[in-house]
C-alpha positions as CSV (number, residue, x, y, z in Angstrom):
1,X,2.5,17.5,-2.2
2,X,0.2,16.2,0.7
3,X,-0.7,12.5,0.7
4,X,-2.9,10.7,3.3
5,X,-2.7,7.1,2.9
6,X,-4.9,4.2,4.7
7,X,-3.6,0.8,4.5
8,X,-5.8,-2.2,5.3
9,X,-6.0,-5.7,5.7
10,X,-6.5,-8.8,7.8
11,X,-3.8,-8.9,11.0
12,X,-0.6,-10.9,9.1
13,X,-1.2,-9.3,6.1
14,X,1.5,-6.9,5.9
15,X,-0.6,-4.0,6.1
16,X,1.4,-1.9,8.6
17,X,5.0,-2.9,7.4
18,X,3.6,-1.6,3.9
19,X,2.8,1.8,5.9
20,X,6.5,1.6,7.1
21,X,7.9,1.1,4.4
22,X,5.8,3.7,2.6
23,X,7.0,6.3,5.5
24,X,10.6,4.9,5.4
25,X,10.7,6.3,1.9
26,X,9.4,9.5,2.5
27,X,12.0,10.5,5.2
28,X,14.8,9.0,2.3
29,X,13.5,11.9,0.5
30,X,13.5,14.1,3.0
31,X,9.5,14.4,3.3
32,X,7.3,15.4,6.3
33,X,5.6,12.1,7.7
34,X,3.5,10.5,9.9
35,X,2.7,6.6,10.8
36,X,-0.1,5.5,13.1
37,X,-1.0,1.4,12.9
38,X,-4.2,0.5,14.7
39,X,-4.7,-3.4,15.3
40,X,-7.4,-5.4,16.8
41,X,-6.3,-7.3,20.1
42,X,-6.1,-10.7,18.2
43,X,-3.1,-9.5,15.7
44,X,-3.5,-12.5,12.9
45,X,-6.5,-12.3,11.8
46,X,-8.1,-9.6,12.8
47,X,-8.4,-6.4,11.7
48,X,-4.9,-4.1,11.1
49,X,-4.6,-0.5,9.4
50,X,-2.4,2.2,9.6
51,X,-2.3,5.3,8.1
52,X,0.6,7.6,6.7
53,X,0.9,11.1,5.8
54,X,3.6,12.3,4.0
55,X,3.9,15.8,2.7
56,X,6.5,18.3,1.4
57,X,4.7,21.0,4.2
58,X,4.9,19.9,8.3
59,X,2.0,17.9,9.3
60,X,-0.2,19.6,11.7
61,X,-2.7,16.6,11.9
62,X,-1.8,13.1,11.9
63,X,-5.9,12.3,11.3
64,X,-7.0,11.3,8.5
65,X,-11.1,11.0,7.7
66,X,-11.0,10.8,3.7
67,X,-7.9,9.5,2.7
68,X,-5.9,10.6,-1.1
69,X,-5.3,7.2,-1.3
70,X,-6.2,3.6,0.1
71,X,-4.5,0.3,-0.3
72,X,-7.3,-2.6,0.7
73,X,-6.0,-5.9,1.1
74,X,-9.2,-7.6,1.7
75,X,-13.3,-7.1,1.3
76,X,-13.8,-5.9,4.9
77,X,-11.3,-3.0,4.0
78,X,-12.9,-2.0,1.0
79,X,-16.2,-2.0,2.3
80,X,-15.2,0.3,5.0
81,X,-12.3,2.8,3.2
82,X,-14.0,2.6,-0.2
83,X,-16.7,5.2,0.2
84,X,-13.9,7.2,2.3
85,X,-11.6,8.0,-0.4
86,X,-11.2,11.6,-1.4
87,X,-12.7,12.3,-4.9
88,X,-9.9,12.7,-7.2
89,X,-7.8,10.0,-5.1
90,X,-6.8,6.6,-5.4
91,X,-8.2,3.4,-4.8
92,X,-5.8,0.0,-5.1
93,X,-7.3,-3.1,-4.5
94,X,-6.4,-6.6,-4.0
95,X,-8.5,-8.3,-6.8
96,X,-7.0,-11.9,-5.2
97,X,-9.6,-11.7,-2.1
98,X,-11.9,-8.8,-3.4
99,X,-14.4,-10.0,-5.9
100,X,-16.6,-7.0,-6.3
101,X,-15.5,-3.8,-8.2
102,X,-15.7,-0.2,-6.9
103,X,-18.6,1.6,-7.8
104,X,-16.9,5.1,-7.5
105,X,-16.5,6.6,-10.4
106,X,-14.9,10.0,-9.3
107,X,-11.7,7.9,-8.4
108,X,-8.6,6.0,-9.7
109,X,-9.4,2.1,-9.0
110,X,-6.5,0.2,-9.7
111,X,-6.9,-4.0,-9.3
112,X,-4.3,-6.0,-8.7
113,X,-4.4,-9.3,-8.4
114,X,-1.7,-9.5,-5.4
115,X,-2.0,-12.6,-3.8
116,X,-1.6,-14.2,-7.1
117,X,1.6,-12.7,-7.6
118,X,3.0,-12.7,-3.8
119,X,2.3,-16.8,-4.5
120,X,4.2,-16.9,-7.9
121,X,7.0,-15.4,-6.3
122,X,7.3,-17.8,-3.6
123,X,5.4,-16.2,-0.8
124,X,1.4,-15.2,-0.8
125,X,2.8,-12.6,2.7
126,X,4.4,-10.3,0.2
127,X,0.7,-9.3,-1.0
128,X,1.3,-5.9,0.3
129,X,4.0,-5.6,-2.0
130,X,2.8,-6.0,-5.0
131,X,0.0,-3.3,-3.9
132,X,2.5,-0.8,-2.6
133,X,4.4,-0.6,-5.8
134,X,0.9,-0.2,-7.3
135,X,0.2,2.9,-5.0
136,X,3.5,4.7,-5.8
137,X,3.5,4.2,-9.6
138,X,-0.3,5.0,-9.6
139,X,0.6,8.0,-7.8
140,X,3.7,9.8,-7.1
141,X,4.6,9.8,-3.7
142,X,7.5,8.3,-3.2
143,X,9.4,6.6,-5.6
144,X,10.1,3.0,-6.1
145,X,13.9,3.9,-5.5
146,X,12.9,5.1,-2.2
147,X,10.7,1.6,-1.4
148,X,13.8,-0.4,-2.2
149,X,16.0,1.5,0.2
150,X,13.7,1.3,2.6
151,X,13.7,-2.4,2.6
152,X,17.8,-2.5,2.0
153,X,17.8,-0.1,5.5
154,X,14.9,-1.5,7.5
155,X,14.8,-5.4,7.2
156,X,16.9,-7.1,10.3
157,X,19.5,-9.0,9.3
158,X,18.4,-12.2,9.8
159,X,15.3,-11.4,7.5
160,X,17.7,-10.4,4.6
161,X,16.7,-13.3,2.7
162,X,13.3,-11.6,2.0
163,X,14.5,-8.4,0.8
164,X,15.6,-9.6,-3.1
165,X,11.6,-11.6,-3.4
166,X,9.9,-8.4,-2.1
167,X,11.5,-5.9,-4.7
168,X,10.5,-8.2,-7.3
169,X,7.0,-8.4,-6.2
170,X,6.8,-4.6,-5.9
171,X,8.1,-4.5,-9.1
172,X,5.4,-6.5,-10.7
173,X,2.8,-4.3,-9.1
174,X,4.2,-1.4,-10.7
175,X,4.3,-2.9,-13.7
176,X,1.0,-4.1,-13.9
177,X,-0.2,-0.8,-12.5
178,X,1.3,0.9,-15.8
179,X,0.1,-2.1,-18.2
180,X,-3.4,-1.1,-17.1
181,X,-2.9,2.4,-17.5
182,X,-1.9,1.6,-21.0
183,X,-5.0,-0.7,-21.8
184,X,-2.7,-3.9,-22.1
185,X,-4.1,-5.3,-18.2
C-alpha cells in the first residue's frame, strides 16, 4: 500500500490537523509516513494544504504531483487538486461550499455535505472530520480505529472536550460515505 494524500482548504479549516491526524494513524499502524503543511502568510483565511504519504514501503519522496487521493474543503481546492488526482484515485469533496460536481470520470468522487454536518453536531470547524472519515472508509488507509486514537493521543488536554464531537462527526462521514456506495445517499 502507497497512498499520497492532498488536503485542502481555506486557513482555519482544519485542513492540516486532518493531515495529522491522518499521519498519526498511520504510525499507530506502524506505516511509513510523511507530513508536509504549506500555508499562505495570512493563516485564517487563506490558503492551507498539506500533504501526507503513508505507505507500507520507506518513502523515498515526500513530493507529491498527482495525488491517490484529495480531500477539498472548498472550491478554490477543487479547482486546483481536481484535475491532479491520479486516475483510479479518489476525490472527496465538501458539497457544503462546493457547488459544482467533478467532471472526472476515471475517479471515485465522493460528496459530502460536511459543513452541514460539522454544524449539526455543534461545530461547522469539525468539517474536516466528517471528510476524513470519508477518505478512509472510501479507501483503506488507515482505519477509523486508528483516527480515533489519534485524537485520544494527540489533542492537549485542555482541548479534550472536542475529542467525543469529532469522533462522531467522522463517524457520520463514514457512514454517509458507505450509504452512497450503496445507492441510499
Amino acid at each position: 500500500m502507497h497512498e499520497e494524500v492532498i488536503i485542502s482548504g481555506f486557513g482555519g479549516q482544519g485542513s492540516l490537523f486532518a493531515g495529522q491526524l491522518l499521519t498519526y494513524a498511520g504510525l499507530e499502524e506502524g506505516k511509513y509516513v510523511t507530513w508536509i503543511p504549506s500555508y499562505g502568510p495570512e493563516m485564517r483565511g487563506g490558503t492551507a494544504h498539506c500533504t501526507v504519504i503513508i505507505s507500507d514501503d520507506p518513502i523515498g519522496s515526500p513530493i507529491i504531483r498527482n495525488p491517490t487521493a484529495a480531500i477539498v474543503l472548498n472550491s478554490p481546492s477543487m479547482d486546483k487538486y481536481e484535475p491532479l488526482v491520479k486516475p483510479g484515485g479518489v476525490l472527496v469533496l465538501n458539497s457544503s461550499l462546493i457547488h459544482r460536481h467533478s467532471t472526472r470520470q476515471d475517479i471515485t468522487v465522493i460528496e459530502i455535505p460536511a459543513n452541514d454536518i460539522a454544524y449539526q453536531e455543534g461545530d461547522v470547524k469539525m468539517a474536516n472530520m466528517a471528510l476524513l472519515g470519508a477518505l478512509v472508509t472510501a479507501r483503506a488507509i488507515v482505519s477509523l480505529e486508528s483516527i480515533k486514537q489519534a485524537l485520544d493521543k494527540h489533542i492537549p488536554e485542555r482541548r479534550r472536550h472536542i475529542i467525543e464531537p469529532n469522533k462522531r462527526v467522522l463517524m457520520r462521514g463514514a457512514e454517509m460515505t458507505i450509504l452512497k456506495r450503496a445507492g441510499r445517499g
